[in-house]
C-alpha positions in Angstrom: 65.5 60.9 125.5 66.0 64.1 123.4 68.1 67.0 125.2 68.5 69.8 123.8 71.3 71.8 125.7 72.3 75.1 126.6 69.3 76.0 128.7 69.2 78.4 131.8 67.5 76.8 134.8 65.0 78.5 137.1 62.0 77.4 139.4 61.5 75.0 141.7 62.1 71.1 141.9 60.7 68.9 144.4 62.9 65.9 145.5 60.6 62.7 145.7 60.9 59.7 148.2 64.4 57.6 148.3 64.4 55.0 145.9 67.1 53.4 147.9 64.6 53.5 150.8 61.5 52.8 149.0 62.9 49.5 147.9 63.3 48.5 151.2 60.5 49.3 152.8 58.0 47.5 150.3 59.4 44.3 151.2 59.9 44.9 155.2 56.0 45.8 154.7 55.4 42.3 154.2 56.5 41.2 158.0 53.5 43.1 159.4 50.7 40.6 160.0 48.3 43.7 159.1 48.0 46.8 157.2 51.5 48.8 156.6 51.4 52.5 154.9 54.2 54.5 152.8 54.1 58.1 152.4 56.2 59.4 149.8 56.8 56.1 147.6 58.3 57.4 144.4 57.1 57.1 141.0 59.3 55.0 139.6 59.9 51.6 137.9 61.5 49.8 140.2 59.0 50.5 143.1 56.6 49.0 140.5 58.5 45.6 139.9 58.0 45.5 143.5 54.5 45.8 143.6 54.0 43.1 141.0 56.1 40.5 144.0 53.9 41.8 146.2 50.8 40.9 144.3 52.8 37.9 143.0 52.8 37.1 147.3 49.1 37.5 147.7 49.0 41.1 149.0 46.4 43.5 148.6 48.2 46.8 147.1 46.5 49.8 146.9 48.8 53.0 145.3 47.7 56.6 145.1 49.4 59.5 145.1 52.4 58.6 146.2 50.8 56.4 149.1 51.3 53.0 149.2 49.2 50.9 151.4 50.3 47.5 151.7 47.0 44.6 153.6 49.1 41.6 154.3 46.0 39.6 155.7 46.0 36.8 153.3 49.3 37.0 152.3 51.0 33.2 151.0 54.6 32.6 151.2 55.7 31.4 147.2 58.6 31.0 145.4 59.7 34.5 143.4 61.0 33.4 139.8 63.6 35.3 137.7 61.1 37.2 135.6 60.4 38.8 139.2 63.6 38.9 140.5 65.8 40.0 137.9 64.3 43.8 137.1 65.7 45.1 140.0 68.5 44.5 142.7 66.5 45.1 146.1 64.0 41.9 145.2 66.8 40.3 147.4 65.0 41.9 150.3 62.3 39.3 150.2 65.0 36.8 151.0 65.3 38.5 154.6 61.8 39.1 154.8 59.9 36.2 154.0 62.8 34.3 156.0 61.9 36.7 159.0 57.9 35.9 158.5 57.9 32.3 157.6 61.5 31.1 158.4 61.5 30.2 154.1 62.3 32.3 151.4 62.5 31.1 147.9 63.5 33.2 144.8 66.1 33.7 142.0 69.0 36.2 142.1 68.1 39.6 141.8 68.9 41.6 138.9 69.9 45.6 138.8 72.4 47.7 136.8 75.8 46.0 135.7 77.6 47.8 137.5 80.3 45.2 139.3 80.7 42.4 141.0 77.8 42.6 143.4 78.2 39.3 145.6 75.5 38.3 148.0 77.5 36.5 150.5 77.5 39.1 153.5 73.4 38.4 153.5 73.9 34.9 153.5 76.7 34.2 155.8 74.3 36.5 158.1 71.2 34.1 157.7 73.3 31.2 158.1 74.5 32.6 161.5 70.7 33.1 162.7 70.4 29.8 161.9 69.3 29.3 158.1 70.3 26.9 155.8 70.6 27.8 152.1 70.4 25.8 149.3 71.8 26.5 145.5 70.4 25.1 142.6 71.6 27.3 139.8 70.1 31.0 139.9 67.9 29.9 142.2 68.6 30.6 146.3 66.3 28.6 148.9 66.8 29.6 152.5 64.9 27.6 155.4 65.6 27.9 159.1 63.7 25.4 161.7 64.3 28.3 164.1 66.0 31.6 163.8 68.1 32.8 166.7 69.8 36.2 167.5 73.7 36.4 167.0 76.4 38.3 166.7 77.4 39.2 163.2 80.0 41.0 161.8 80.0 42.4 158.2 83.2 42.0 156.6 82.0 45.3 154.3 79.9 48.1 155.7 77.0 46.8 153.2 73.9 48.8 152.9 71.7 45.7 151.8 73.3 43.4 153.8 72.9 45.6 157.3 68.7 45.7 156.5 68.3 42.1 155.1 69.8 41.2 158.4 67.7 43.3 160.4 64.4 42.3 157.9 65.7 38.5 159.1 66.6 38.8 162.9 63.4 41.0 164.0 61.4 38.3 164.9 64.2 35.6 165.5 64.5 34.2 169.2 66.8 36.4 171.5 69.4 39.6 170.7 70.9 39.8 167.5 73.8 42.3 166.9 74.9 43.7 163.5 78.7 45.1 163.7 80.6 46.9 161.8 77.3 48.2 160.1 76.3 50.3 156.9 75.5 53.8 158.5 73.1 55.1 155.3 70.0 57.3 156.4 67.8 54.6 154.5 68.8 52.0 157.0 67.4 53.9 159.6 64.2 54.6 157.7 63.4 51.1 157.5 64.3 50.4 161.0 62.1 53.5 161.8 59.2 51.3 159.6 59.9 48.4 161.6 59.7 49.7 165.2 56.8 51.3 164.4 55.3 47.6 164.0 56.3 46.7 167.3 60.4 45.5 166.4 62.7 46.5 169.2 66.2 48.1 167.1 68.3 50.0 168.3 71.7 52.0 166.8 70.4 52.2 163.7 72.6 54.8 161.9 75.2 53.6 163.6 78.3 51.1 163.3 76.2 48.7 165.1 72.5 47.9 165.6 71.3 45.8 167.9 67.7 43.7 167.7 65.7 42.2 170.1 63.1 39.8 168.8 59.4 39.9 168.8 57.1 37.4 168.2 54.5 39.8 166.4 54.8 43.2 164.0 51.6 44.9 163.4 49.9 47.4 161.8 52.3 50.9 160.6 52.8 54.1 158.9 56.3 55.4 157.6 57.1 58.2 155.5 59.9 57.6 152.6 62.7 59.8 153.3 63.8 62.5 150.2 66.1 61.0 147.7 69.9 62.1 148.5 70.6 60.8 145.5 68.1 62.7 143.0 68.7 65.8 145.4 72.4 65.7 144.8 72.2 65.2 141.1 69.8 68.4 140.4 72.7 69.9 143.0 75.3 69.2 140.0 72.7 70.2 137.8 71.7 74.0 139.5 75.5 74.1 139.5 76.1 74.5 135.7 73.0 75.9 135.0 71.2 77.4 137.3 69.6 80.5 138.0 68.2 80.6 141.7 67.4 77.3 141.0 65.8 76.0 144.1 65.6 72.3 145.0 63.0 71.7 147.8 62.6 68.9 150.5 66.3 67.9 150.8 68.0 66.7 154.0 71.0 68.4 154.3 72.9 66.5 156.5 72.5 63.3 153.8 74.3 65.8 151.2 77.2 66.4 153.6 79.6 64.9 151.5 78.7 66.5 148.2 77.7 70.2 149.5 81.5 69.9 150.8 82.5 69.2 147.5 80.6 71.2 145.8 81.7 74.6 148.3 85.6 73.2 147.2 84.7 74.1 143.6 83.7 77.5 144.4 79.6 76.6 143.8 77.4 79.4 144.7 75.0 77.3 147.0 73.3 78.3 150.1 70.9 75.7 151.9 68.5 76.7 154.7 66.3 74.8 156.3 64.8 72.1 153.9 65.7 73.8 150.6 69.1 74.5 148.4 69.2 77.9 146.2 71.7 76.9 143.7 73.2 79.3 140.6 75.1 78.4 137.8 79.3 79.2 138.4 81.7 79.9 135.7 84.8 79.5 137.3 84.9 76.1 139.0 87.6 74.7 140.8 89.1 71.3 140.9 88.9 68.8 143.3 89.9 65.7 144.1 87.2 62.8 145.5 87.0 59.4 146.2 83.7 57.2 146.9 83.1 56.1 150.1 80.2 54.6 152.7 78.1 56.7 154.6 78.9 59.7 155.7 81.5 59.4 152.6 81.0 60.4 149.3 78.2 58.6 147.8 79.2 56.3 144.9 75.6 57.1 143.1 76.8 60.6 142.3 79.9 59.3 141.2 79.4 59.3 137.6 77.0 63.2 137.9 79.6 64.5 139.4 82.6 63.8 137.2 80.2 65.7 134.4 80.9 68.8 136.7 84.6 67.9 136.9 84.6 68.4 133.4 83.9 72.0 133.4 86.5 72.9 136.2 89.3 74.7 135.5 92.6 72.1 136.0 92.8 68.9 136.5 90.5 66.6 139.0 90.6 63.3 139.9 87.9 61.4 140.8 88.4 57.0 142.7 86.0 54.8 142.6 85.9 52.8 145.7 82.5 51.0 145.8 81.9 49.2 142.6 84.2 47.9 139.9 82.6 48.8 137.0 81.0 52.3 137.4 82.7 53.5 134.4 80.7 52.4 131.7 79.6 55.9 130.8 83.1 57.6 130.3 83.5 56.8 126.4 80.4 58.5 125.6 81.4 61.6 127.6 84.8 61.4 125.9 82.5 61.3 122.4 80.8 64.2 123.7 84.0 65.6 124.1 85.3 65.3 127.6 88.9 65.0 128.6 89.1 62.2 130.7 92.1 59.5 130.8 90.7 56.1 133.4 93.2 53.8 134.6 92.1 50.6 136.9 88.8 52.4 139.0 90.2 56.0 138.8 89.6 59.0 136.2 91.7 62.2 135.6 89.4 64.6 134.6 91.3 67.6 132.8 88.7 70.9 131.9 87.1 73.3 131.0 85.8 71.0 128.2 83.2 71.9 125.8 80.9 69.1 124.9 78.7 68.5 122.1 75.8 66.5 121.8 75.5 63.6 119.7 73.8 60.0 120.5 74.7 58.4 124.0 73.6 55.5 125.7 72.5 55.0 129.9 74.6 51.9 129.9 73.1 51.9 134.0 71.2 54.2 136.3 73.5 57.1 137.5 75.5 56.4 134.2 71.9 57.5 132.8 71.9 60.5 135.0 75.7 61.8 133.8 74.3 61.6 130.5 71.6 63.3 130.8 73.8 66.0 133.0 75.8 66.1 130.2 73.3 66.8 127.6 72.1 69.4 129.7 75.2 71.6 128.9 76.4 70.3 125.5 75.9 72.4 122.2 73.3 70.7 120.1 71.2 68.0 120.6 71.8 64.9 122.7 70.2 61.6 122.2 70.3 59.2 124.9 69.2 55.5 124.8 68.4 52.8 126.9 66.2 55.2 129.1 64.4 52.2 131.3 67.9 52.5 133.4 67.2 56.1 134.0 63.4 56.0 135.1 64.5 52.9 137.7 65.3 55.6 139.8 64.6 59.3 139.3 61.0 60.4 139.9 58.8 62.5 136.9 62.8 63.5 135.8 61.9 65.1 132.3 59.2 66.8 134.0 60.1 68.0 137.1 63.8 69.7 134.2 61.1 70.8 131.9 59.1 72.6 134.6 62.8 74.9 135.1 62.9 75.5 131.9 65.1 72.1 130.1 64.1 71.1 126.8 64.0 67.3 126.9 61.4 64.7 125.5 60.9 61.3 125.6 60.9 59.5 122.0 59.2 55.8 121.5 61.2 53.8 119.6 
């Protein structure tokens, strides 16, 4: 990806469909015994590796225009090998699923950014306790239950995935099931949303616990993919540095909370109404301090963005990584680029204004990509960034929907 920086931003960008939801409501499809629909499925890579499990499962998928309609009619429950399961973290969300449908699920550890430790043990402690056995040979995971039965299970961690593998397993097991001390993330209650519209009886979704009552049959649905909070927050940062009325449409603001906080702390000239943020570019930025949380917390997938803002604040800011262990990767090319930015253990001080200049770069992950590409947005010169695939896992149309404002950014073949 070629940026060349400096550019005033103006126009209107439309945020597309979650691609932390989206990734989780393709395989939840897949315990409807009939036709399921998605409104709103993003046009990205990783909802394609999906697509090929699904068709890999038998499924009839028909995608247009951002709808995804999903016939599970002659569906066949089959093993999902690595070159399946490793382009993308969220193919462990068959392991609920097909657990939940046929009481067997059999496939290879999933795959995603490297971005930490990223242990699967909440998930499987939570079958186990509906009643699952798991077997591990290897990379590969196989998970049988003669009969699944509601609990009570307690999440050490507020885990996104785990909370809606649990819910994908215990919506048709026998009796109540009870997830505590859940994840509270707006795409949880999407997919329960999906769910209940098949017939599933959850409640508390959204909340610190969710309770399930099981059903013996999910049928036909429609659900419509919430907007990304993720790709909303980052053309935020984005409008922020450069913009010019630059307006970002179809947002939720209550799934910004965090950041729009943030971002008023700095002294950003931002007014959202309604579904839409009106953002202009401001010169004299404040610091902050911020550290990564769970839902309603700062989000951990702006992380990296944001600390590309950080770096045009007047003073010092320091910005903690909670979430992940190794969510720094992209700090040496930022410090190439010409940042001021000392890390120790999982937090950065982040001294500015700095001036950067582009040069060559690499997306050593997906919102790494994204602070790269933030960063090449207001650098002197001409940025190169490589390893791209990490960035289109997750951000819809991106070089179009900055070109369409007025960036200046291409995609190169190798």
């Amino acid at each position: 990806m070629v940026i060349e920086g400096g550019q005033e931003l103006t126009g209107i960008i439309k945020i597309s469909g979650a691609k932390n939801s989206a990734v989780a409501l393709i395989p939840a499809a897949i315990l409807s015994d009939s036709e399921v629909t998605i409104d709103n499925v993003p046009n990205i890579s990783d909802t394609d590796a999906l697509v090929d499990i699904l068709k890999l499962l038998k499924c009839d998928v028909n995608l247009q225009d951002n709808m995804m309609v999903i016939d599970n009619s002659h569906m066949e429950n089959t093993l999902i090998p690595e070159e399946y399961s490793n382009k993308l973290r969220a193919s462990y969300y068959f392991m609920g699923a097909l657990l939940g449908k046929y009481k067997k699920a059999e496939i290879y550890f999933p795959g995603g950014c490297n971005i930490g430790k990223r242990p699967i043990n909440l998930h499987l402690k939570g079958f186990e306790e509906l009643g699952a056995k798991i077997e591990i040979d290897g990379n590969k995971y196989t998970i049988v239950a003669d009969e699944l039965k509601g609990a009570n299970i307690y999440l050490d961690i507020a885990s996104c995935g785990a909370t809606v593998n649990l819910m994908l397993a215990a919506v048709k097991a026998k009796g109540v099931t009870k997830i505590k001390n859940a994840a509270k993330e707006p795409e949880i209650v999407n997919v329960a949303t999906l769910l209940n519209n098949m017939g599933a009886k959850i409640y508390g979704a959204g909340t610190s616990e969710i309770t399930i009552y099981g059903v013996d049959i999910l049928g036909k649905a429609k659900v419509e993919v919430i907007p990304d909070r993720i790709e909303a927050g980052t053309y935020m940062i984005i409008g922020a540095l450069l913009g010019n009325n630059l307006v970002i449409n179809d947002i939720i603001k209550e799934h910004n909370e965090a950041l729009y906080s943030k971002l008023k702390d700095m002294g950003v000239d931002i007014q959202i109404t309604n579904n839409c943020a009106i953002i202009n570019k401001t010169d004299n930025l404040k610091p902050v301090n911020i550290r990564s949380l769970v839902f309603p917390g700062f989000v951990t997938d702006l992380g990296q963005p944001m600390q590309v803002l950080l770096t045009q604040a007047n003073g010092e800011s320091v910005f903690e990584e909670t979430i992940f262990e190794n969510r720094m990767s992209h700090i040496p090319y930022l410090q190439k680029m010409g940042a001021d930015m000392e890390l120790t253990c999982q937090t950065v001080k982040i001294k500015g204004k700095s001036y950067l200049t582009g040069t060559n770069v690499e997306a050593t992950d997906l919102r790494a990509g994204a602070a790269m590409v933030v960063a090449g947005l207001i650098a002197k010169g001409t940025t190169e960034v490589f390893k791209i695939e990490h960035i289109l896992r997750g951000y819809d149309n991106i070089v179009e929907k900055l070109n369409s404002v007025g960036a200046n950014i291409k995609i190169v073949e190798e």
